[in-house]
Phi, psi and omega in degrees: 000334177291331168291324181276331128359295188280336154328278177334274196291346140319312164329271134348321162290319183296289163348289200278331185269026174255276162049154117151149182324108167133351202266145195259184188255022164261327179308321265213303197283319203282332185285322189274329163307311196287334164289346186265341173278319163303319208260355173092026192243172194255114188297147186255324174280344175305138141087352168325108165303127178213210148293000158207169192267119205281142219239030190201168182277327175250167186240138187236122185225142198239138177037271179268013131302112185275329170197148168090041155268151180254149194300133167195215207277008170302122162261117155299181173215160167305120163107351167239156187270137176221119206276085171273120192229127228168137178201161185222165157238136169255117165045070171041060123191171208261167172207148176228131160195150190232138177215142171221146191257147182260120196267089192100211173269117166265109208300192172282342152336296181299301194260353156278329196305312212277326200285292196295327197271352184283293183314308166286354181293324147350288188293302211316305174337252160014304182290332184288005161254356184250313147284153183291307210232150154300345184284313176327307192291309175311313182303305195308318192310305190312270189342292186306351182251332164312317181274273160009293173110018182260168180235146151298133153292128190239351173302318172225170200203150152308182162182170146335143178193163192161270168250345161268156170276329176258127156222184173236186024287186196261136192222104174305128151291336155246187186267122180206092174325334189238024176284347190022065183219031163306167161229174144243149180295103185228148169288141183092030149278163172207151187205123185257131226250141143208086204283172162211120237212129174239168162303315180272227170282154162274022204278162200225095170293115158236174204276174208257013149287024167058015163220326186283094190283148185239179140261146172300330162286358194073346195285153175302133157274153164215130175222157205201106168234145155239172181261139186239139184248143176266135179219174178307325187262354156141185180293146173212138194282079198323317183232074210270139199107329168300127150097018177064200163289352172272338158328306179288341162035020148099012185252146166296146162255158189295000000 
C-alpha cells in the first residue's frame, strides 16, 4: 500500500507544481494520468460505477464544489480554491488521497477554510493513536469545526481501504449516537481519513451530471485525505508527500 501511496503523492506533487491561473481540471487530469501510467498503476476512479461511470482519473472540485468534480475545459483563476483527489492500486492494493490548493492568493476566508480543514485531518490522525472508538475521534473532528465556525459535511464519509478502495468500516467525519456504525481503533486498520468542511451549511447538491456535489449555499468547500495504516508505534501515513511538507501534519510516513 506504500508503493501505491508513494504513486499518489507523486501524483499530487505533479499537481501542486501545475497550479496556477489559466491551466484547465482536464490538464490537472491528464498530469495524474500519466504519472499513474509511468509507474503501471490502476487508476481507482476511471470508469467508478455510479448512474453513469465517472469518466475521469481525478475528482477536480472547484471552490463551492466539494467533492466528485469532474475534470474539463474549466480555467482556473487567481482566487479560487481546488480540491483534487485521486488513488490508484499497485500490485492488488490501494492509496486514496485528496488535497486542497490555492490558485494564486486566496483571499482570507478562504485560507481559514483551508487552514481548519487541514487541521481537522490532523486531529483525526492523532485521535487514532489516542482514542479506543472512532466516534472519539469524530466528536473531536466536530468541536474543532464547531469552534471555527464551520460546518462537516455529513453526506459522504471517509472508509476503510486495502484491496478495495471502499472497504469498511464506513469511517464519518462526525458523531451521530444513533447511527451504531462505531469501530475500535486497532492496529492493522488502514483509513483513508477525509473530512470535507464547508464555510456555510452543510447542506449538499448534487449537478446533473450525477457526481458533482456542491453546497447549497454557493459558499466554498474543502477537502483533505490522506490513507493512514494504525499500527503499535502510532498512525503512519500511507501517502505520506501529499500537500508536501505540510502535509506531513507532524506524522511519520509508513
Amino acid at each position: 500500500m506504500r508503493a501505491a501511496g508513494m504513486v499518489v503523492a507523486e501524483a499530487h506533487q505533479a499537481v501542486a507544481d501545475m497550479i496556477q491561473p489559466g491551466v484547465t481540471t482536464r490538464e490537472i487530469d491528464a498530469i495524474v494520468a500519466a504519472v499513474f501510467q509511468k509507474h503501471g498503476a490502476e487508476p481507482l476512479f476511471l470508469g467508478f460505477r455510479g448512474k453513469v461511470p465517472f469518466p475521469a482519473v481525478t475528482c477536480t472540485s472547484l471552490n463551492e464544489q466539494i467533492v466528485h468534480g469532474i475534470p474539463g475545459e474549466v480555467v482556473l483563476k487567481a482566487g479560487d480554491i481546488l480540491s483534487v483527489d485521486t488513488g490508484c492500486r499497485i500490485a492488488g492494493w490501494c492509496a486514496d488521497s485528496a488535497w486542497t490548493y490555492a490558485v494564486g492568493e486566496v483571499d482570507r476566508g478562504k485560507q481559514r477554510l483551508m487552514e481548519v480543514g487541514c487541521e481537522l485531518l490532523r486531529v483525526a490522525i492523532n485521535g487514532l493513536a489516542e482514542c479506543k472508538h472512532w466516534s472519539e475521534v469524530a466528536q473531536r473532528m466536530e468541536l474543532v469545526a464547531s469552534i471555527a465556525g464551520f460546518s462537516l459535511v455529513e453526506q459522504f464519509v471517509g472508509h476503510a481501504i486495502g484491496r478495495e478502495m471502499h472497504e469498511p468500516p464506513q469511517v464519518p467525519n462526525f458523531y451521530d449516537k444513533d447511527a451504531g456504525e462505531d469501530f475500535e481503533i486497532r492496529p492493522g486498520l488502514v483509513l483513508a481519513i477525509e473530512p470535507m468542511l464547508n464555510a456555510g451549511s452543510p447542506g449538499v447538491r448534487i449537478l446533473d451530471d450525477h457526481w458533482t456535489a456542491v453546497t447549497e449555499d454557493g459558499r466554498p468547500s474543502v477537502h483533505f485525505e490522506h490513507t493512514i495504516a494504525v499500527t503499535t508505534d502510532g498512525p503512519r501515513l500511507i501517502t505520506a508527500g501529499v500537500g508536501g511538507l505540510a502535509g506531513m501534519l507532524g506524522f511519520a510516513e509508513f
